[in-house]
N, CA, C and O atoms as a GROMACS GRO file, in nm:
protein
  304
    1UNK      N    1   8.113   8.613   9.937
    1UNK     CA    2   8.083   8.704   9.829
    1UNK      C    3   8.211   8.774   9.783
    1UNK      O    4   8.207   8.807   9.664
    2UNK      N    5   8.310   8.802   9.840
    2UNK     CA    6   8.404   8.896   9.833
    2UNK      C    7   8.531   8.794   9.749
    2UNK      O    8   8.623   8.827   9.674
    3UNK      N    9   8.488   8.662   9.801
    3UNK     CA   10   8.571   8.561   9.727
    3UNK      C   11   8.532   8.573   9.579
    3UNK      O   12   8.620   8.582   9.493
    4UNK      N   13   8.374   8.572   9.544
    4UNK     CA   14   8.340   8.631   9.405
    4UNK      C   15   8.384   8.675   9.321
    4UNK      O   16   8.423   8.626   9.215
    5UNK      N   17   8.381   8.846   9.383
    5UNK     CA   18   8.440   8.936   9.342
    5UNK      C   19   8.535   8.949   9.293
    5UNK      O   20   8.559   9.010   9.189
    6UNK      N   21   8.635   8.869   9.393
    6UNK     CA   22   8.830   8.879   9.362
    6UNK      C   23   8.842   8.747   9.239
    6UNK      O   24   8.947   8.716   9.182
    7UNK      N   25   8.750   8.701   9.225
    7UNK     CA   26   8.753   8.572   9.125
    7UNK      C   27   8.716   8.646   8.959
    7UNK      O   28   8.753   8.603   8.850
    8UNK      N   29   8.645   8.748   8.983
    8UNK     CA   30   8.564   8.819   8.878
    8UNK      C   31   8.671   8.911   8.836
    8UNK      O   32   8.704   8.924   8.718
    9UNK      N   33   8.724   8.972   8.931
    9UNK     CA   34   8.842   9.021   8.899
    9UNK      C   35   8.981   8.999   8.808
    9UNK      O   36   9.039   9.056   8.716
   10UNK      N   37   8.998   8.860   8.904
   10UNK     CA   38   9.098   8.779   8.806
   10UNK      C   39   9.078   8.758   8.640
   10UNK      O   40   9.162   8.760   8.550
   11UNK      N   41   8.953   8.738   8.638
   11UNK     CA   42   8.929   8.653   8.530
   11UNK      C   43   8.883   8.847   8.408
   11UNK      O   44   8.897   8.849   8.286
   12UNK      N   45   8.851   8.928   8.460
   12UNK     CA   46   8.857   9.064   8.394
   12UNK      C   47   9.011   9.121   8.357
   12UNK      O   48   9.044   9.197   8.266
   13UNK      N   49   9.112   9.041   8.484
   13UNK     CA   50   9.252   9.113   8.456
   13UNK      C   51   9.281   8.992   8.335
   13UNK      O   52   9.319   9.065   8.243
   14UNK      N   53   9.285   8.853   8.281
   14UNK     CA   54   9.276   8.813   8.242
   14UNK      C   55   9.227   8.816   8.079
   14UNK      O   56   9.284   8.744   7.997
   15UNK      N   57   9.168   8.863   8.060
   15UNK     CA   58   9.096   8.900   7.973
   15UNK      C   59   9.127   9.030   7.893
   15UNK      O   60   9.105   9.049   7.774
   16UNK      N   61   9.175   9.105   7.970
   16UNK     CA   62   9.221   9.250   7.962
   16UNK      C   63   9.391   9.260   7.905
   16UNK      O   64   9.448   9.354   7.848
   17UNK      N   65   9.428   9.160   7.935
   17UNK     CA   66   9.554   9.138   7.932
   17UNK      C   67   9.574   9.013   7.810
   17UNK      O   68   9.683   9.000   7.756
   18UNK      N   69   9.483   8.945   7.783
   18UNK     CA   70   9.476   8.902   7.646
   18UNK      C   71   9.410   8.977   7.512
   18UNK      O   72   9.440   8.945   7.397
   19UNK      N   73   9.324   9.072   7.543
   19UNK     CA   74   9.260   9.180   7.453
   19UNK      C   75   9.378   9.271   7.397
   19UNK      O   76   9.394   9.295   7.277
   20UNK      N   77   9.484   9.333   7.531
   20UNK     CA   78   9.619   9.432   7.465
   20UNK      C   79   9.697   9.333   7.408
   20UNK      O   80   9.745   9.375   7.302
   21UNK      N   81   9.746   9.161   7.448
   21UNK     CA   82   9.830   9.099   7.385
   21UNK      C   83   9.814   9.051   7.237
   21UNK      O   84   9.890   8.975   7.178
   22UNK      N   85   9.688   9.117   7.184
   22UNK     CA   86   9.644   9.108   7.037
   22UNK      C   87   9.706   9.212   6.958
   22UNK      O   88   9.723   9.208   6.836
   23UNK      N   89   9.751   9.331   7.059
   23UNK     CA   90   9.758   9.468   6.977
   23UNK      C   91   9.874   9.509   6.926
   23UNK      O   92   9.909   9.577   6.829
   24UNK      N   93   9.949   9.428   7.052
   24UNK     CA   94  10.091   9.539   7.086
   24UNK      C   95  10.219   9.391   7.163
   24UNK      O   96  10.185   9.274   7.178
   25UNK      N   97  10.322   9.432   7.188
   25UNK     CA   98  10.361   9.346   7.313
   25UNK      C   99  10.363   9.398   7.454
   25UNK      O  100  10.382   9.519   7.465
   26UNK      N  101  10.345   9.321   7.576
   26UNK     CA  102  10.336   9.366   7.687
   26UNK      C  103  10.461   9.383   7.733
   26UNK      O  104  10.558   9.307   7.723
   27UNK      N  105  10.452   9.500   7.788
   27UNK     CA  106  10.572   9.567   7.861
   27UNK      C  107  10.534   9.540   8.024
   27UNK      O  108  10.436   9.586   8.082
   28UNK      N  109  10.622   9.466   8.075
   28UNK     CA  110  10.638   9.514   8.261
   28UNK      C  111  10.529   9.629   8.273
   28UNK      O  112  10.417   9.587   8.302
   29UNK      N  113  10.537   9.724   8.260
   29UNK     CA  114  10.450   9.820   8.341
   29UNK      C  115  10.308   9.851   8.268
   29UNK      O  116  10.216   9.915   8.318
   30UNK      N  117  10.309   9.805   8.168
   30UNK     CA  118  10.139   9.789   8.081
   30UNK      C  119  10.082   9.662   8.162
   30UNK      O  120   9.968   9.670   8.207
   31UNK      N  121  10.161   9.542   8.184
   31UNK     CA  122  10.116   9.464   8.264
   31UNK      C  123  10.071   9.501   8.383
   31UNK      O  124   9.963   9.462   8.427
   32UNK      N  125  10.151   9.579   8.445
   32UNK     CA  126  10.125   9.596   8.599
   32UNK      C  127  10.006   9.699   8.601
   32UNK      O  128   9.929   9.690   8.696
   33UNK      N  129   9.984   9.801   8.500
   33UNK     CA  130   9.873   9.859   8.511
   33UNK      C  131   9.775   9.807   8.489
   33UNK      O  132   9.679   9.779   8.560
   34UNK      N  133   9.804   9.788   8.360
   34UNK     CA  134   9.621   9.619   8.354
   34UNK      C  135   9.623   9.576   8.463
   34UNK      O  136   9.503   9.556   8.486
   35UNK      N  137   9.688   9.541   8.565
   35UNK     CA  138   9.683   9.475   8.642
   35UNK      C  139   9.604   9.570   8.756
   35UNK      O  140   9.488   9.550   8.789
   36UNK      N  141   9.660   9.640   8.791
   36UNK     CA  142   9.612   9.745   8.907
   36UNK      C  143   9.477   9.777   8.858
   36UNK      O  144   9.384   9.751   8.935
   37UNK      N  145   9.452   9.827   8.745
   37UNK     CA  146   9.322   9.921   8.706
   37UNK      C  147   9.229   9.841   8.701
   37UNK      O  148   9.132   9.854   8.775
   38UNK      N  149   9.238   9.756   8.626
   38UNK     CA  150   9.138   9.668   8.600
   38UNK      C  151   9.082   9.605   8.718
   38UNK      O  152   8.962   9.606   8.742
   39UNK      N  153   9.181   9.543   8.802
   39UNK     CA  154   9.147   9.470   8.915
   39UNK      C  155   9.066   9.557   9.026
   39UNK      O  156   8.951   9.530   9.063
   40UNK      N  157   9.150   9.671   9.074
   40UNK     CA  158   9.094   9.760   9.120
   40UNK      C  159   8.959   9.846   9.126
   40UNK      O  160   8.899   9.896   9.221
   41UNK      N  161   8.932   9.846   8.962
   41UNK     CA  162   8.814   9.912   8.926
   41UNK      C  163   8.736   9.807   8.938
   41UNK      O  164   8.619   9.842   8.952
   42UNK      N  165   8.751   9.684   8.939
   42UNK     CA  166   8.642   9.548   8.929
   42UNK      C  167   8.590   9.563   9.113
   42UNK      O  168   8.478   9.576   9.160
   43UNK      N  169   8.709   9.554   9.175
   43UNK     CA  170   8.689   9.530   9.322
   43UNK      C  171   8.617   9.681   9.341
   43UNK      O  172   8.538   9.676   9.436
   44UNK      N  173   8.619   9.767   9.300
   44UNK     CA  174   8.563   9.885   9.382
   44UNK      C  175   8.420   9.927   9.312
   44UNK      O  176   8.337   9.990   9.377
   45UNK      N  177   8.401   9.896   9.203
   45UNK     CA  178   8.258   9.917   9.108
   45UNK      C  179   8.168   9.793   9.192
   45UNK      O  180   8.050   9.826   9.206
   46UNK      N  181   8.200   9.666   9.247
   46UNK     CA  182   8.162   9.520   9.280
   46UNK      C  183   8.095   9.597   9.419
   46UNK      O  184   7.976   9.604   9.450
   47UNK      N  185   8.207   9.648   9.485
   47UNK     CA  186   8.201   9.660   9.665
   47UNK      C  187   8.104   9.794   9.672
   47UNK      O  188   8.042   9.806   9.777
   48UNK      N  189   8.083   9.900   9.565
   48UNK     CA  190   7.994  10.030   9.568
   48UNK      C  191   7.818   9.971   9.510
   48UNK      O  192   7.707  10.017   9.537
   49UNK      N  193   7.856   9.867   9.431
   49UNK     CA  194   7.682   9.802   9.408
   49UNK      C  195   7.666   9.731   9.538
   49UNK      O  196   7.556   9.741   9.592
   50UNK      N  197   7.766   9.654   9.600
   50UNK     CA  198   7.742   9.578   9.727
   50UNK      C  199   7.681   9.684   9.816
   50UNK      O  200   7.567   9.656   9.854
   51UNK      N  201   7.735   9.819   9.866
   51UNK     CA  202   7.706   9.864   9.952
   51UNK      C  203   7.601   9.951   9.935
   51UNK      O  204   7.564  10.031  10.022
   52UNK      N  205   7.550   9.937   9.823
   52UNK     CA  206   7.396  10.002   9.748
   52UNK      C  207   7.281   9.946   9.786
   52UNK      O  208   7.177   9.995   9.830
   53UNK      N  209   7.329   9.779   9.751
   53UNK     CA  210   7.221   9.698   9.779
   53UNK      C  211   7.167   9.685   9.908
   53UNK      O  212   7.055   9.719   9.947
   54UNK      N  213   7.295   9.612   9.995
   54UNK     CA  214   7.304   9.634  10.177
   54UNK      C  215   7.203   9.712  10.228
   54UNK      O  216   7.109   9.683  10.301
   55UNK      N  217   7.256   9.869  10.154
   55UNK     CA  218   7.206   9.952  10.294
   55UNK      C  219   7.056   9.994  10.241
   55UNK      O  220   6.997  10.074  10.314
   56UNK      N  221   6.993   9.952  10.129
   56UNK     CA  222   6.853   9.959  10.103
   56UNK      C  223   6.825   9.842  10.144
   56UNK      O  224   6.733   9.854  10.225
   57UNK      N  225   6.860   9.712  10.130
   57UNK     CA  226   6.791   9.610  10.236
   57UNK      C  227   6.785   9.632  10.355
   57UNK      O  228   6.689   9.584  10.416
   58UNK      N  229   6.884   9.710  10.427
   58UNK     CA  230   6.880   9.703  10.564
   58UNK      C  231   6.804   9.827  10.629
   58UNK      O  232   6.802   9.808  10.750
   59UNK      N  233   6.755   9.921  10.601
   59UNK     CA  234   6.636  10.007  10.566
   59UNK      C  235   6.719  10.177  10.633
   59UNK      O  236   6.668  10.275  10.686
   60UNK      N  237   6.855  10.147  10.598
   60UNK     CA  238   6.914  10.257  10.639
   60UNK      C  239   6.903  10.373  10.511
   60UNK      O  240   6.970  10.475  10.495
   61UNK      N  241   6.825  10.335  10.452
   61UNK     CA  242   6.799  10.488  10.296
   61UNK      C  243   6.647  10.478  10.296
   61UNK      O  244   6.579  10.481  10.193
   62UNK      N  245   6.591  10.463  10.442
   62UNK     CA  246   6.408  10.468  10.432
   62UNK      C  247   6.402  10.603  10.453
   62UNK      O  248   6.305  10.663  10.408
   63UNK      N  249   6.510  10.678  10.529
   63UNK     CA  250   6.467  10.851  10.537
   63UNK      C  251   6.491  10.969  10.468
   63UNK      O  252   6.433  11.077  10.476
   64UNK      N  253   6.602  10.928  10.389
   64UNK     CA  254   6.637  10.983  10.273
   64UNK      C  255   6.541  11.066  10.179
   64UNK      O  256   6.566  11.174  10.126
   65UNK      N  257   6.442  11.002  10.171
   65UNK     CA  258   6.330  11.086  10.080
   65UNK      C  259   6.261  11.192  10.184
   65UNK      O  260   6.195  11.286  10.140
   66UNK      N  261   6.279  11.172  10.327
   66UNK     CA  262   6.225  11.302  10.354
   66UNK      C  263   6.343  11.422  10.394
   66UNK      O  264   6.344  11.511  10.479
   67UNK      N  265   6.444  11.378  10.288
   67UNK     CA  266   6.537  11.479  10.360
   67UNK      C  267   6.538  11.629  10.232
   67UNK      O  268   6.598  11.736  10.240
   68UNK      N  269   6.442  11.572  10.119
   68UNK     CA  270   6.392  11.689  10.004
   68UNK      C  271   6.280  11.807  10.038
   68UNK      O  272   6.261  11.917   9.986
   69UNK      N  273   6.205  11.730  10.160
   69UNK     CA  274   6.093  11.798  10.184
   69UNK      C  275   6.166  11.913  10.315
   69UNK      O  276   6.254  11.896  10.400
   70UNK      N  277   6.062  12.055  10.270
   70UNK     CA  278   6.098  12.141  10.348
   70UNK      C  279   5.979  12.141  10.471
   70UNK      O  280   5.876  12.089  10.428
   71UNK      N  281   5.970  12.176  10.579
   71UNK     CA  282   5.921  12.220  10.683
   71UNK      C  283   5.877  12.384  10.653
   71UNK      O  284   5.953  12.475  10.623
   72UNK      N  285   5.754  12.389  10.669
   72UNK     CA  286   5.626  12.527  10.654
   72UNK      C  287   5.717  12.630  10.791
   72UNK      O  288   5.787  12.731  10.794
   73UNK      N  289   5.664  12.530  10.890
   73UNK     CA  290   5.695  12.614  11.006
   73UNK      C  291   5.864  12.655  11.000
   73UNK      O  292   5.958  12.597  10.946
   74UNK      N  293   5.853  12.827  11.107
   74UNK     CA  294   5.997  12.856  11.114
   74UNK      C  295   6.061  12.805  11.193
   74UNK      O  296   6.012  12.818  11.305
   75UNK      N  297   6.162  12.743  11.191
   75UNK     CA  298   6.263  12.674  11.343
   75UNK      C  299   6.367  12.824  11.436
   75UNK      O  300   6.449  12.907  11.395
   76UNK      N  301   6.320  12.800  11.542
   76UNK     CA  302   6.367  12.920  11.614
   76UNK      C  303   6.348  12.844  11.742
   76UNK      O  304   6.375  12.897  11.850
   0.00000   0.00000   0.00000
């Protein structure tokens, strides 16, 4: 899956970097930021839905909903 991701990535830095080469010319460091941001934000938006999905399949957010509800009785 993670191979995916870094593939989805590529092909977003890709893309991103032909969208500014319409506008302007690329400079060294416009490159390298397309490069970082884009890639970066792909891999970390990818890996925060991954770890969304995970941990509701794996039933680690089943208690979560009772963590809204208050308790009547006083704790002492």
């Amino acid at each position: 899956m993670l191979v995916w991701i870094a593939l989805a990535g590529v092909v977003m830095v890709i893309g991103a970097l032909w969208y500014l080469s319409l506008y302007d010319a690329l400079y060294p460091s416009a490159i390298l930021a397309a490069i970082g941001g884009v890639f970066l934000s792909t891999l970390l938006g990818c890996g925060l839905f991954a770890a969304a999905f995970f941990s509701d399949k794996s039933g680690h957010d089943a208690n979560v909903g009772s963590a809204a509800q208050h308790d009547d009785e006083p704790r002492g």
